[in-house]
Each structure stands twice: as structure tokens, then as C-alpha cells.
N, C-alpha and C positions, 0 to 999 in steps of 0.2 A: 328528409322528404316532407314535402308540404301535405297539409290533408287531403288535397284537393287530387294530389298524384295519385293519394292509395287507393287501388281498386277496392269497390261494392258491388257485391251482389246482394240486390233485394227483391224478399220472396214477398207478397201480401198473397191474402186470401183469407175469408171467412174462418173459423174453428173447424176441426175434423177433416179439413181437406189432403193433412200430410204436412205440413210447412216442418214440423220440427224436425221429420223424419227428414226433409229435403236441407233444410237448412244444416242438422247434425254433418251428414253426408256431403256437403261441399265445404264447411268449413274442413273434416278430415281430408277429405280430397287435394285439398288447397295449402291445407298448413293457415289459413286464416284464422281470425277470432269470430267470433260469435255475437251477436246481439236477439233476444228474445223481446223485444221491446213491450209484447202484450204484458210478461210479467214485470213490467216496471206499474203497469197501470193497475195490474194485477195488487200488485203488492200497495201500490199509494190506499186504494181502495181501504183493503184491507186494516193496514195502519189508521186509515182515522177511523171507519169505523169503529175499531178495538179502543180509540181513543175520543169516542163520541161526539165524533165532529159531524157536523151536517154536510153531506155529501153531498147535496145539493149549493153547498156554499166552495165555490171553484176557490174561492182567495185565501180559504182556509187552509187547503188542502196543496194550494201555490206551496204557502209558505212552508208546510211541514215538508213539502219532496226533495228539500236539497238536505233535512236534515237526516232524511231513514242514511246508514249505512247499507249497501247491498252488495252482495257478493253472489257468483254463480259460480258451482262446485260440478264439476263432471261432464264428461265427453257424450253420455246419453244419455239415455233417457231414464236406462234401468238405475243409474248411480247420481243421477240429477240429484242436486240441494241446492237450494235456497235460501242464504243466509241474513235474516236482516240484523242488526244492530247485536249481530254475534248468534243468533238464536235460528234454528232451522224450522224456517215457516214451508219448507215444500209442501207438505201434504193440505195445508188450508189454502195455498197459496191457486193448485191447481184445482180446486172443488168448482164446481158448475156455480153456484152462488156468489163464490167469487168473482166470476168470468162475469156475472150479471151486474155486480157493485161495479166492477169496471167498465161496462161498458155504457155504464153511467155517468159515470167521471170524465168519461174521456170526451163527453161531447161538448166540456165547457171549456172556453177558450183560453182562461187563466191558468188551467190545468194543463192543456198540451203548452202551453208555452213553458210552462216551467219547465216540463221533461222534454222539449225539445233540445236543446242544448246537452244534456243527459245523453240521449241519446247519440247525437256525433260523434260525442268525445269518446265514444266506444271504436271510433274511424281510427286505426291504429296499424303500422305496418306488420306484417305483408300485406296485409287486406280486411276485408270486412266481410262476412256475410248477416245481411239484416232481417230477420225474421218479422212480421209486423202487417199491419193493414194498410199503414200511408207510408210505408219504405220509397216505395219509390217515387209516389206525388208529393210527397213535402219534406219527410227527413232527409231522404238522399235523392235527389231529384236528379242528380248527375250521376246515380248508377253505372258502373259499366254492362250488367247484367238487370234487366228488368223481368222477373216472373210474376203473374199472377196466376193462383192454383182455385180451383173450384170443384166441386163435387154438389152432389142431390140432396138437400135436406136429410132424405130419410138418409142416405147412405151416411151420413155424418152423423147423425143420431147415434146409427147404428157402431160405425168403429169408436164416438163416444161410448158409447155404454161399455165395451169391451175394457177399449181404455180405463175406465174407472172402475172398474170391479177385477181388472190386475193386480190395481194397487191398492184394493181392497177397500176401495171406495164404496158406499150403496148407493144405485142408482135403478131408475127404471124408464123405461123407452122412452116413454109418452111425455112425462116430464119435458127430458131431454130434449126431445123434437119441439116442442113447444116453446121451450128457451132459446135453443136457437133461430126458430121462426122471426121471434121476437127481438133478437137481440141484430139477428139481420135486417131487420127492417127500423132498428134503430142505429146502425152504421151504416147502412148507403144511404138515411136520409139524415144523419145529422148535418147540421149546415156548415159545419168546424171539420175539415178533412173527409168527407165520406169515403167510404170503401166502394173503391173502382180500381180496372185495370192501369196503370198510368202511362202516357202518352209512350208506345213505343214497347209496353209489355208485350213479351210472350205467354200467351196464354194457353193454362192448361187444367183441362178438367180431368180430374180423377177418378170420375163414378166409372163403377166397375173394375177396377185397374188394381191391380197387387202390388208391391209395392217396388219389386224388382221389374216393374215395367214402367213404374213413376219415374223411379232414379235411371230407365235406357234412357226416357226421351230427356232427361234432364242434362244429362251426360251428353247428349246431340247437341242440344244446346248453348251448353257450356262449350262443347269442340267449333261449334258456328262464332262464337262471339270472339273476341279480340283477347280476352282474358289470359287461353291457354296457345 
């Protein structure tokens, strides 16, 4: 089967809105693979900083992304790992400071170019689901499935913070809300991929919504599209 056959579904959307929750839930649904694409950028971050590189220097940061080894371990959330070059970086990997180094890195063009191709080669049969902010405007533009998921600042703050003090993260609100203010206003204006819905998404906001009422209307969704 050619790549271009195997179905994708891709989710984008800001932090805290659910994706991983939606994305876990249709890859099981589906019997597909997975792509988390944030933590690819996550993870580049991470590595040069650790390795003192200037993150602000895209070409540097080109070069070391095809050498990290990476691996993802586990069907949720609760048994997620993160392997890079053998070593289990989950717990730095998801820290809010991190999310912030990423979201830094990812505005520079040399940077997504390198992990774009990274990225496809994760297009693998039965299917794909793609987790990420430009899933379906740039990586996979020919989606069979297009969502884009959104919620309210503070509401995202707020299931952030829960989220990190699960896994025994320290955190505190305001922070929180503050980073993401920030970190949104530095993805829908970067001029390299901005975070928008892409041509033909469904769009779905979350604020106020549980999460067995995310996954009915996702599930509508999915039964509307060609997919199932």
C-alpha cells in the first residue's frame, strides 16, 4: 500500500484542550498507530538544550534531529514512556518548561523541516492518527479526518495543573495560565506553520465538556467521515 492510501486522522489544537485523550481513543478505536508530533519538538528542545546548544540557532538543532533515537512506550497516558537514545526522558519531556523550549524551536524553518519528514514516516498501515498543531495544514494535508479541538485559557490552565500534580509534577495556576497565554500567541502568530483550523476541519471546543462527551461527538464524527 502506497502512503498516500493509508488513512489519517489529524487532531491539532492548542495544549490542554484533550488531543492526547482524543488521539489515544481513536488510534485504540481504529487499531492505528499514533503520532504525538508535539513531543518530537518536545524532545529536540530538550536535547540541545541538555547539550548546550543555542536554541535559537535552527541549523544546529536541524542537524542533531535525525541523530536523537526515539521511541514511544504505551497505549496511555498512565504507562506512557518516552525513550530517547535508550534513556527514559517522560517525566522532563512533559514539564511545562519544556513545552515552552518547544515552542520556541518550532518557529524556525530549519527546525520544522527537519522533523517534517520524521514526522510522515510515522504514515504506516492500517492508518495514522496524528496528534499535533499543523497535522492537518502541513504534515498531512490530505487527511481523511480533519479536527481541530480548542477550549478557554483558563479551562486549560486548569486541567494543566491537575494533569501535572498526577504525575507529581509541581505546579501552580497562574504560572500556568501565563505560559500558555504566551505560548499561544506565539503559535498562531509564528509565520512558519501557525496554529489554525485547516481548510475543511471540524471544529470542536471543549470548554466545559467531560471527557465522555468529547469522545460522543468525536465518535459522530468519525461515523460521518468516510474512514468507518
Amino acid at each position: 500500500m502506497s502512503a498516500a492510501a493509508i488513512p489519517v486522522i489529524a487532531v491539532d489544537g492548542p495544549s490542554g484542550v484533550g488531543k492526547g485523550l482524543v488521539t489515544r481513543w481513536l488510534a485504540e478505536r481504529l487499531g492505528y498507530h499514533r503520532l504525538d508530533s508535539g513531543a518530537l519538538y518536545r524532545i529536540l528542545a530538550l536535547a540541545g538544550h541538555r547539550r548546550g546548544i543555542d536554541l535559537h540557532d535552527g541549523d544546529a538543532l536541524a542537524r542533531l534531529a535525525p541523530a536523537l533515537k526515539i521511541r514511544f512506550v504505551g497505549a496511555t497516558e498512565d504507562d506512557e514512556a518516552i525513550l530517547v537514545d535508550g534513556e527514559d526522558w517522560t517525566h522532563d519531556v512533559r514539564k511545562e518548561s519544556t513545552g515552552a523550549l518547544a515552542s520556541l524551536i518550532a518557529a524556525q524553518p530549519a527546525v520544522r523541516a527537519a522533523l517534517l519528514q520524521r514526522q510522515r514516516d510515522f504514515r504506516e498501515a492500517p492508518g495514522l492518527v496524528a496528534d499535533g498543531r499543523d497535522m492537518g495544514t502541513i504534515v498531512f494535508p490530505d487527511a481523511a479526518l480533519k479536527i481541530f479541538m480548542d477550549a478557554s485559557p483558563d479551562e486549560r490552565a486548569q486541567r494543566r495543573l491537575k494533569q501535572l500534580r498526577a504525575k507529581g509534577i509541581e505546579a501552580t495556576l497562574a504560572p500556568l495560565r501565563e505560559e500558555i497565554r504566551a505560548r499561544d500567541e506565539r503559535d498562531r502568530n509564528r509565520p512558519i506553520a501557525p496554529l489554525r483550523p485547516a481548510d475543511g476541519a471540524q471544529v470542536v471546543d471543549t470548554t466545559g465538556l467531560p471527557p465522555v462527551e468529547v469522545l460522543a461527538i468525536i465518535e459522530s464524527l468519525l461515523q460521518r467521515s468516510a474512514i468507518v
